[in-house]
C-alpha positions as CSV (number, residue, x, y, z in Angstrom):
1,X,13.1,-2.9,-20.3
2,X,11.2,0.3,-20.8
3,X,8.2,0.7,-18.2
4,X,5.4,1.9,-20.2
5,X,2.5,4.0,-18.7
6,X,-1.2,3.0,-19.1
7,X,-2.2,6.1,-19.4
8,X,-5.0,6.1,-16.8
9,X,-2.3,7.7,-13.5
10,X,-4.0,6.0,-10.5
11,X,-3.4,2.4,-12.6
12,X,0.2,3.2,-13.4
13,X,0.7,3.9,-9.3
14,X,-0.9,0.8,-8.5
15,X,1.0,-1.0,-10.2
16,X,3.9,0.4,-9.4
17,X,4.9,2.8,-12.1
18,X,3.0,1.1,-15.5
19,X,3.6,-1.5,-17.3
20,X,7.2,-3.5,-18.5
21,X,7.1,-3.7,-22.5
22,X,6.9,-7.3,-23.4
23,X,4.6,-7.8,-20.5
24,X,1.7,-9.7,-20.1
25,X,-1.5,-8.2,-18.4
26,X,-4.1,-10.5,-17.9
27,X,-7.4,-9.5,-16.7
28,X,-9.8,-11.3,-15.1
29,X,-14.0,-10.5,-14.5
30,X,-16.7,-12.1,-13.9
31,X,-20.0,-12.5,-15.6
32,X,-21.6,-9.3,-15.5
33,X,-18.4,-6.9,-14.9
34,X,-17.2,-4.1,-17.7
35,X,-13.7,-4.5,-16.0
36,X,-12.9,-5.5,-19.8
37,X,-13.4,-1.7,-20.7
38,X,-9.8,-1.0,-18.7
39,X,-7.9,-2.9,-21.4
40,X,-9.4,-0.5,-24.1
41,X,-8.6,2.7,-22.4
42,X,-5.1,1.6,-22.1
43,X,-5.2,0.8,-25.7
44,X,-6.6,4.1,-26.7
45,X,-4.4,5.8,-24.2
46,X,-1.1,3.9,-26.5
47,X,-2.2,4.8,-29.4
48,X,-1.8,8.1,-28.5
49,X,1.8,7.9,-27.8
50,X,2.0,6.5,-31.1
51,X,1.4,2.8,-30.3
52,X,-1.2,0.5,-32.8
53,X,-3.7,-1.9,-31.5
54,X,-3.9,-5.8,-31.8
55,X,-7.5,-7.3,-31.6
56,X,-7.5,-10.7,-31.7
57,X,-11.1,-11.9,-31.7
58,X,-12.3,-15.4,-31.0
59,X,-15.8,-14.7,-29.2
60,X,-18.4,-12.3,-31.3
61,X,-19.1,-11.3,-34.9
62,X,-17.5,-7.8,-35.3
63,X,-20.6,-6.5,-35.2
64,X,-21.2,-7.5,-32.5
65,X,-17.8,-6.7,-31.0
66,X,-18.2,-2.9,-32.1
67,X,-21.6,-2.7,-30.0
68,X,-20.2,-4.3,-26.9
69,X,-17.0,-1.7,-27.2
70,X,-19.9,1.3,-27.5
71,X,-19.8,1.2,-23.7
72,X,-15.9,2.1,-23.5
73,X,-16.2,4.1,-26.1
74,X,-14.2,2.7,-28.0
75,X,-15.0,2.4,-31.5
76,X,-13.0,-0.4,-33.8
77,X,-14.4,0.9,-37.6
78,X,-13.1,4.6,-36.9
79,X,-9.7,3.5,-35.5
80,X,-9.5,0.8,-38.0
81,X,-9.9,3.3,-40.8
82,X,-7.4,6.1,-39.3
83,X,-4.8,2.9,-39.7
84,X,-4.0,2.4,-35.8
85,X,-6.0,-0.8,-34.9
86,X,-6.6,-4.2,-36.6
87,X,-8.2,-7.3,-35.9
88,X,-7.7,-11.0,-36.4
89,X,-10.8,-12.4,-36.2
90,X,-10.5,-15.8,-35.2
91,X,-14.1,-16.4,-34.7
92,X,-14.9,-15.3,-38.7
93,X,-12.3,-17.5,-39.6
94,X,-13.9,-20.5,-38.1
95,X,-17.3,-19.7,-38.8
96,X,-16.6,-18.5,-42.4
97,X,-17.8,-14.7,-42.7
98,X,-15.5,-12.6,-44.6
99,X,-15.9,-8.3,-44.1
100,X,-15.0,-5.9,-46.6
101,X,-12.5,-3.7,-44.1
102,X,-9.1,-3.9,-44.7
103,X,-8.3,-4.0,-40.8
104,X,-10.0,-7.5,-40.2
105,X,-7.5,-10.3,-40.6
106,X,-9.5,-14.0,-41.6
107,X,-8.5,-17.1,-42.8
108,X,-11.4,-19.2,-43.8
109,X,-9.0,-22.2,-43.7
110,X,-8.2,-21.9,-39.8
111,X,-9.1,-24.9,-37.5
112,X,-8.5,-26.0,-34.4
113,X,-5.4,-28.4,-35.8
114,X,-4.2,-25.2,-38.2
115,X,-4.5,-22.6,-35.9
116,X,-0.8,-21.6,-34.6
117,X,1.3,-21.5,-38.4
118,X,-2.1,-19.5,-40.1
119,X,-2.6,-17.4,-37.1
120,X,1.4,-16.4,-37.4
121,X,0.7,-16.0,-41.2
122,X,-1.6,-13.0,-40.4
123,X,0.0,-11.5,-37.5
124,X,3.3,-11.2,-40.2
125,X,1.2,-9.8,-43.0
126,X,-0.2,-7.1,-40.0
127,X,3.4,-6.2,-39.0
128,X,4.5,-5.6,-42.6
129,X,0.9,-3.7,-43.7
130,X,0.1,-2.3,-41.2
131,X,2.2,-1.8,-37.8
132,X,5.5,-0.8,-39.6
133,X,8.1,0.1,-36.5
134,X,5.3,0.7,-33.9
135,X,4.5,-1.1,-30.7
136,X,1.8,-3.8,-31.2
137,X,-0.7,-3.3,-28.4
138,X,-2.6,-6.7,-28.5
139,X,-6.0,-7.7,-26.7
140,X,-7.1,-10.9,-26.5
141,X,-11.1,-11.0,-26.5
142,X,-11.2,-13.4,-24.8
143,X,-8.8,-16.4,-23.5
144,X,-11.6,-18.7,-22.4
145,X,-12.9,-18.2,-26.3
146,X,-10.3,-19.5,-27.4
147,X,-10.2,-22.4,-25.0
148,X,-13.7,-23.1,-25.6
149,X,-12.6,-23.4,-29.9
150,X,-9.5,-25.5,-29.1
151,X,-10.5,-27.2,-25.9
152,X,-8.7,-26.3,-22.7
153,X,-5.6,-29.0,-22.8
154,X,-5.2,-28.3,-26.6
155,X,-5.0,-24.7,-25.9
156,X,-2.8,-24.8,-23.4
157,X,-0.8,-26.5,-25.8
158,X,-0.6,-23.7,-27.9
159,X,-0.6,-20.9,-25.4
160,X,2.6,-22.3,-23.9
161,X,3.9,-22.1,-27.6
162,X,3.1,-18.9,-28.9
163,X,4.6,-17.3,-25.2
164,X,7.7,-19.6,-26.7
165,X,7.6,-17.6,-29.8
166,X,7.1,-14.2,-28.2
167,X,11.0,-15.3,-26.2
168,X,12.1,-16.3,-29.7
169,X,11.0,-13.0,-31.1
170,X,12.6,-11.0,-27.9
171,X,15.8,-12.5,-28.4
172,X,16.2,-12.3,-32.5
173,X,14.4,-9.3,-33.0
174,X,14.7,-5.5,-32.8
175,X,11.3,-4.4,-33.4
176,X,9.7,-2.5,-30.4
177,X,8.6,-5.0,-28.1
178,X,4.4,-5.4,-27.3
179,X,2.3,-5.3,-24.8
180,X,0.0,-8.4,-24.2
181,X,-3.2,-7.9,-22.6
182,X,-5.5,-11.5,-21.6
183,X,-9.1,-11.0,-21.3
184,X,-10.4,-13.9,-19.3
185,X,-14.2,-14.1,-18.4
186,X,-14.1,-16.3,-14.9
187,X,-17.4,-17.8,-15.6
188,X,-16.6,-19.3,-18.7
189,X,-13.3,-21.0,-17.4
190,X,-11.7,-23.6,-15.3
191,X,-9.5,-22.5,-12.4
192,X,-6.7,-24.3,-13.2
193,X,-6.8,-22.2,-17.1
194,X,-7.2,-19.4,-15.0
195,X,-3.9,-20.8,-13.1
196,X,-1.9,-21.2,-16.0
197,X,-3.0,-18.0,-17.8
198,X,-1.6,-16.3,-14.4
199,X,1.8,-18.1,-14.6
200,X,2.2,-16.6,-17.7
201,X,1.2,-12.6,-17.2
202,X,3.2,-10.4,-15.5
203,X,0.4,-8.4,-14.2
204,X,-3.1,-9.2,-13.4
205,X,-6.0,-7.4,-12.6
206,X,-8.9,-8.8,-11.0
207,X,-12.5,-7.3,-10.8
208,X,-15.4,-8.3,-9.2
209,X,-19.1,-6.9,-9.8
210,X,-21.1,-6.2,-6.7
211,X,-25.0,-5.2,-6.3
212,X,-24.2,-1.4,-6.0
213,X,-25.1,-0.3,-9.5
214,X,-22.4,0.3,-11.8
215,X,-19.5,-0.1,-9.0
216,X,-17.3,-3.2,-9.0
217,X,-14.1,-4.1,-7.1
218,X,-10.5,-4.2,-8.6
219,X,-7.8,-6.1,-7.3
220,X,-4.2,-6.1,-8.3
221,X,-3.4,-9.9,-7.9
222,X,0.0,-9.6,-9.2
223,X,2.8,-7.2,-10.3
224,X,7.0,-6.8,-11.4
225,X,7.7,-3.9,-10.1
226,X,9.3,-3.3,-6.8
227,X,7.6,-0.5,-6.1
228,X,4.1,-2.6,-6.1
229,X,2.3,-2.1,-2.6
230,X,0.1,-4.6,-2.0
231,X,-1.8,-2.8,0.7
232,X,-2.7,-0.6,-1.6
233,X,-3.9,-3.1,-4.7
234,X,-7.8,-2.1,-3.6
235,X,-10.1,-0.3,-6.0
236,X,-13.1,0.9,-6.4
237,X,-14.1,0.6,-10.6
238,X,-17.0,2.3,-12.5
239,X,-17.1,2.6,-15.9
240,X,-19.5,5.7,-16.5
241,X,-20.2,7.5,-19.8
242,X,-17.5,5.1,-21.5
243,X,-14.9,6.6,-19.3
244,X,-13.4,4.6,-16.4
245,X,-12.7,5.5,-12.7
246,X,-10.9,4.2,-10.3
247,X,-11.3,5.1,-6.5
248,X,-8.6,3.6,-4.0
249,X,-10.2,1.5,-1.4
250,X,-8.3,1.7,2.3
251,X,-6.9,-1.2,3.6
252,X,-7.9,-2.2,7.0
């Protein structure tokens, strides 16, 4: 497997040297934490090397979406247009509102009960319009949306599933292999979805806000890679002028 780099260095050394392709990165934050923000600078970072980005979208209008990416500077209507992002927007496709971008994949016939074979429908239109022989780079925004559209055992369900069809797709296929990355808001979920969602990542990030303004805590919970030091899996976060920066934090 080819180890991938995030692009941000000081990530890619605490890790242990990036991240595997066909890996799963979860990250999880709490309520008022803009840890979130690290999974679009690795994003913008791949598409750099030539990689195009996966939004999948089952919390906030895109409107809404664009304004909350402001603070990462990351901005979904420019890269949509210069072809290296797309977005299936679960959330229109429940609620009904249709966008005249190309780059934002609905179905106004998706339901809970519908959800896996119309949400496989679009990501195979995306790959043949749009991603050609590049890496997907997918975000999920967020995991506990889509348990909260599903409910959590139904979910599950289909979580389990689609990480089913992502072996299927390993073994059969000889595309470029993606990189998964789980947004997962802690307030808004059960500890045992958070449990499961970790079985199934690779890698995963944790962050925690604190009252020091703009500064929050990042822990790496979990990595492959032999080279991962534990002891030093301590960070100090800020995301400042839409650019993020990690500080080590010294074990004791």
């Amino acid at each position: 497997m080819e180890l991938l780099s995030t692009g941000i260095p000081a990530l890619d050394r605490a890790l242990g040297g990036g991240l595997l392709e066909d890996s799963n990165l979860l990250i999880v934050y709490d309520t008022y934490s803009k840890g979130w923000a690290i999974a679009f600078e690795i994003l913008r970072n791949r598409i750099r090397a030539g990689d195009f980005g996966v939004i999948i979208d089952s919390v906030l209008p895109i409107s809404s979406l664009e304004m909350e990416l402001r603070a990462a500077d990351f901005d979904i209507a420019s890269e949509g247009t210069a072809g290296n992002v797309a977005v299936i927007d679960v959330f229109s496709s429940f609620y009904g509102i249709e966008y005249p971008y190309d780059f934002v994949y609905t179905d106004g016939t998706m339901d809970a009960g519908t959800f896996l074979p119309k949400y496989s429908r679009l990501y195979r239109r995306l790959l043949t319009e749009r991603i050609g022989d590049r890496r997907p780079v997918g975000i999920d925004v967020t995991i506990d949306g889509l348990a909260f559209l599903f409910g959590k055992e139904n979910f599950l369900s289909v979580f389990q599933r689609l990480i089913a069809d992502k072996e299927r797709a390993r073994i059969t296929e000889t595309r470029k292999r993606p990189i998964n990355i789980f947004l997962l808001n802690r307030g808004r979920a059960s500890s045992d979805l958070v449990a499961w969602v970790s079985l199934y990542s690779q890698y995963v990030l944790e962050f925690s806000s604190s009252s020091a303004p703009f500064e929050e805590r990042m822990v790496i919970r979990k990595s492959p890679l032999p080279e991962f030091n534990p002891l030093k899996s301590q960070y100090s976060f800020r995301l400042w002028g839409g650019k993020i920066e990690l500080s080590p934090i010294q074990s004791k």
